[in-house]
C-alpha positions in Angstrom: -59.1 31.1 -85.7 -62.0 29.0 -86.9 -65.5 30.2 -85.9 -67.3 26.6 -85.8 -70.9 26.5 -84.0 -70.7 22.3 -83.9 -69.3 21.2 -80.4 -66.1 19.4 -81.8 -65.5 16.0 -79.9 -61.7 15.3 -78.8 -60.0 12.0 -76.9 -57.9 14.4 -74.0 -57.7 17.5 -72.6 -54.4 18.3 -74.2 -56.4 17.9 -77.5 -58.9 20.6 -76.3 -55.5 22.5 -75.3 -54.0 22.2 -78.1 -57.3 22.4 -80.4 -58.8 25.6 -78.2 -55.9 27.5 -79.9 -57.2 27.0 -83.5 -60.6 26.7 -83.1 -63.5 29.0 -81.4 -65.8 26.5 -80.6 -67.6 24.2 -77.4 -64.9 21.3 -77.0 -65.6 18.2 -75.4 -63.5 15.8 -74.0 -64.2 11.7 -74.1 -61.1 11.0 -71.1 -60.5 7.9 -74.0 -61.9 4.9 -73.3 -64.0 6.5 -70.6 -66.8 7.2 -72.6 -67.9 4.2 -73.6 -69.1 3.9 -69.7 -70.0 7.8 -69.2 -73.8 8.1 -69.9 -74.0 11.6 -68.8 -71.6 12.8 -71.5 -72.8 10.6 -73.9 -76.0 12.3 -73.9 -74.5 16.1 -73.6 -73.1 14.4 -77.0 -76.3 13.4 -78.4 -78.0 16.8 -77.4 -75.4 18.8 -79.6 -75.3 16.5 -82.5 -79.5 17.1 -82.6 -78.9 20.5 -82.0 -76.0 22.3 -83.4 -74.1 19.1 -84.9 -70.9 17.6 -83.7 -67.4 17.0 -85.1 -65.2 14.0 -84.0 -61.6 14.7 -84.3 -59.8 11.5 -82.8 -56.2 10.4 -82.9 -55.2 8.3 -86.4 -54.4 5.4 -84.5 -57.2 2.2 -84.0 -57.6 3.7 -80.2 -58.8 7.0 -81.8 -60.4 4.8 -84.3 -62.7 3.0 -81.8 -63.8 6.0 -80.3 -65.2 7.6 -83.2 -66.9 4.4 -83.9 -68.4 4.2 -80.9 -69.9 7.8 -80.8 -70.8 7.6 -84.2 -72.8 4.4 -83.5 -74.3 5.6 -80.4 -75.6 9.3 -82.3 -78.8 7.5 -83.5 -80.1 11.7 -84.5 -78.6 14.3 -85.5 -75.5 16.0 -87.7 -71.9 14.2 -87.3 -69.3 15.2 -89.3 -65.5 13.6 -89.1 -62.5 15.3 -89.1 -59.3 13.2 -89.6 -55.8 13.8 -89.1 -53.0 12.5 -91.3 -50.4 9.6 -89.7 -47.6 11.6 -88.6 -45.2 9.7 -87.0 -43.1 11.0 -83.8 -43.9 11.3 -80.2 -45.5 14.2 -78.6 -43.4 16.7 -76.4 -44.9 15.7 -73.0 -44.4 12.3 -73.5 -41.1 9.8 -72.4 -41.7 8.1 -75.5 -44.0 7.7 -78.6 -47.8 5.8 -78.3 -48.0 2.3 -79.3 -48.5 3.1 -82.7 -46.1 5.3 -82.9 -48.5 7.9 -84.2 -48.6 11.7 -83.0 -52.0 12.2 -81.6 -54.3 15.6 -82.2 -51.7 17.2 -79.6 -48.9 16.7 -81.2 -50.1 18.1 -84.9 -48.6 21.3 -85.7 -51.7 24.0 -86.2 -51.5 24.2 -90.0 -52.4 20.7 -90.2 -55.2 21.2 -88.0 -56.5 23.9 -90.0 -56.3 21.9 -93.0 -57.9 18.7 -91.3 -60.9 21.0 -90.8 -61.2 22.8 -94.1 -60.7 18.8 -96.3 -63.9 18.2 -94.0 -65.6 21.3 -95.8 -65.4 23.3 -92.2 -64.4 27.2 -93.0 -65.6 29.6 -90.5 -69.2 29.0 -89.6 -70.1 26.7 -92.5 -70.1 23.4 -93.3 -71.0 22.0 -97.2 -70.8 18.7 -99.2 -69.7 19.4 -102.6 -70.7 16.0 -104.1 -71.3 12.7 -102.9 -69.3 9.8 -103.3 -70.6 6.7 -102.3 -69.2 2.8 -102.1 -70.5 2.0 -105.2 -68.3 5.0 -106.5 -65.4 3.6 -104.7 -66.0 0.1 -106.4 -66.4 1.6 -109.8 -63.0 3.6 -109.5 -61.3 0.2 -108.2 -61.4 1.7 -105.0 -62.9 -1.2 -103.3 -63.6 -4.8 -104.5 -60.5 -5.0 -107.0 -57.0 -7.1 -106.6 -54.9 -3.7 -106.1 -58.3 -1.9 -104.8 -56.2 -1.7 -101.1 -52.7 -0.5 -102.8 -54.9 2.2 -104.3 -57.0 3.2 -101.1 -53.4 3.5 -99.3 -51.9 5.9 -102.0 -54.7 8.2 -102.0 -55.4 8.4 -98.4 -51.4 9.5 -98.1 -51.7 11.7 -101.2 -54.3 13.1 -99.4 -53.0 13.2 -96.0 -55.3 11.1 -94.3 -55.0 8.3 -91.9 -54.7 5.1 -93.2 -57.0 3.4 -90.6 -60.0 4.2 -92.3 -63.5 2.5 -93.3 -64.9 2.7 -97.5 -67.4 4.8 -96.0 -65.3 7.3 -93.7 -63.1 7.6 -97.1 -66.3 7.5 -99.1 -67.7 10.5 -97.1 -64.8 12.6 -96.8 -64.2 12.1 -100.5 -67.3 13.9 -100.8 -66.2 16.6 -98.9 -63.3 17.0 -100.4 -63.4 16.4 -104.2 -66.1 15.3 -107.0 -65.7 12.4 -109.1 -63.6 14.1 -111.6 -61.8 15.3 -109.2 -61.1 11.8 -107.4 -60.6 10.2 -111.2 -58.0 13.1 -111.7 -56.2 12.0 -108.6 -56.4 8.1 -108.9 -55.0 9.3 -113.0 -51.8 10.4 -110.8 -51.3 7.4 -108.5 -52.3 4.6 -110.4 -48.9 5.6 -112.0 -46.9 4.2 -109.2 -48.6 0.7 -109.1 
């Protein structure tokens, strides 16, 4: 079990179920869509990311996407650190039949991949650390961004790497940073840029 003093910021409350068995940790639950109209949590939100910091750990799919956005956008202070799962395709075990997307939400992840989505966001019992930083410009200078295959490229590494492919150059950009250095990334892009 992970030992992580951010509150950690899930969609349902089968994510907190699901994530309460991986993670010691405050968990709280947007109810979705709900929290774009929910003041009250929104500001329980705001007070941890000023305070202890706060992890967002939505679904891969643009519903999950929109979310994250949204809290992200309305932290204006404060520590917010992203968490992503990879797209796994299936449906999850409660359900008749698979989301819209077709994508298995945090609830549906086995718990190795949760472990693993925590530690490529630098999270390993009770500390959090950049190595580097890799920023756009870095992106655009490895023909990450800006470049004719520059989206062929983005889509390898982000499934090399097990992460979802609905992703902004600076969510990839800042758990890049996390993850790897620039040799490191260069190393990896080496490997890929095979296939193109």
């Amino acid at each position: 079990m992970i030992k992580i003093n951010e509150a950690v910021i899930v969609e349902g409350k089968y994510d907190k179920i699901k994530l309460s068995s991986v993670i010691d940790a405050v968990i709280i639950v947007t109810d979705g869509f709900r929290i774009f109209k929910d003041k009250e949590k929104l500001e329980l939100i705001r007070y941890y990311a000023e305070n202890t910091g706060i992890i967002i750990l939505t679904d891969s799919d643009s519903a999950g996407r929109k979310i994250r956005g949204y809290i992200k956008g309305a932290v204006k202070n404060g520590r917010v650190i992203n968490v992503y799962i990879p797209d796994i395709f299936g449906k999850e075990k409660r359900k008749e039949k698979p989301s819209a997307e077709g994508k298995l939400g945090v609830e549906g992840v086995d718990k190795d991949i949760l472990v693993s989505a925590f530690q490529k966001a630098g999270i390993n019992s009770d500390e959090t650390s950049r190595k580097s930083y890799i920023s756009k410009s870095v992106l655009y200078e490895l023909g990450l961004s800006g470049s004719k295959n520059s989206s062929i490229m983005r889509e390898k590494l982000q499934k090399k790497l097990g992460l979802p492919s609905l992703m902004s150059a600076s969510a990839l950009a800042e758990i890049l940073s996390v993850m790897t250095d620039r040799k490191g990334l260069e190393k990896i892009l080496e490997e890929i840029s095979d296939d193109i």
